[in-house]
N, C-alpha and C positions, 0 to 999 in steps of 0.2 A: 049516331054519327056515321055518316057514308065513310067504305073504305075503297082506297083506289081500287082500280084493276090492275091483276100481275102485268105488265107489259110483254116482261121478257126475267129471267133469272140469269142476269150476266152484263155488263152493261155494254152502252156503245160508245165507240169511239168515234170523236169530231176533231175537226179543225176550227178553232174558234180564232176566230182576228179583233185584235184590240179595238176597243171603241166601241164596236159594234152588239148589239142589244140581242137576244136571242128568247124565244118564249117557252119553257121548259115546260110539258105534258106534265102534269098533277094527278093527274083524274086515270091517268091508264089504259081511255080509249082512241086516242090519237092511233092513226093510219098513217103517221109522219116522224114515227119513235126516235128522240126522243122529245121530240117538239110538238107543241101544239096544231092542231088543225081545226079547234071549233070543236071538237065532238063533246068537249065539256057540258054543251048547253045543255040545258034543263037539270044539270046536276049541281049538285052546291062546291065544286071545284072552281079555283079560277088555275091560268097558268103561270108560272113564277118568271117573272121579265129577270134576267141581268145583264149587265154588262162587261164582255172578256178585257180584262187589265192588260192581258198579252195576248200574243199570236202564241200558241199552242195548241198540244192534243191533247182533248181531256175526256174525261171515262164519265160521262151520264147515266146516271139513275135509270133502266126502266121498270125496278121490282114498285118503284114506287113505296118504298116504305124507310129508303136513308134517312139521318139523322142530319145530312150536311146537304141538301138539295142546294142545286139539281145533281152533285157530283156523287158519284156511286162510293158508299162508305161500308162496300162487303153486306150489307145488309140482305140480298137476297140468298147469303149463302144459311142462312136459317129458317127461312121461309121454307113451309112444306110444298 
């Protein structure tokens, strides 16, 4: 089984607005952290769609190895 790419070891912070759909990078080679850009293809990744409930800041994934994607769950703090 393919493993992501590290993105980053620390996550990012967004503004996310209610309603509104956003397409979370899976794969780890987006140019767009922490959002998709396409660069998935040819890999057996796809990018996780959701939709923010609220207008808030929220702390995204980019070790790419959370338990709670897209939302960062401390998990790159044991990544070598």
């Amino acid at each position: 089984m393919e493993k992501p790419t590290i993105a980053g070891k620390a996550p990012i912070y967004v503004d996310l607005k209610a309603g509104e759909t956003y397409y979370w990078c899976a794969c780890g080679r987006s140019g767009n952290q922490p959002f998709c850009d396409g660069s998935h293809e040819g890999t057996s990744f796809l990018p996780l769609a959701f939709t923010a409930e609220k207008d808030e800041k929220a702390a995204l994934c980019t070790c790419k190895h959370t338990k709670n994607p897209p939302y960062c769950d401390g998990s790159h703090l044991s990544l070598e």
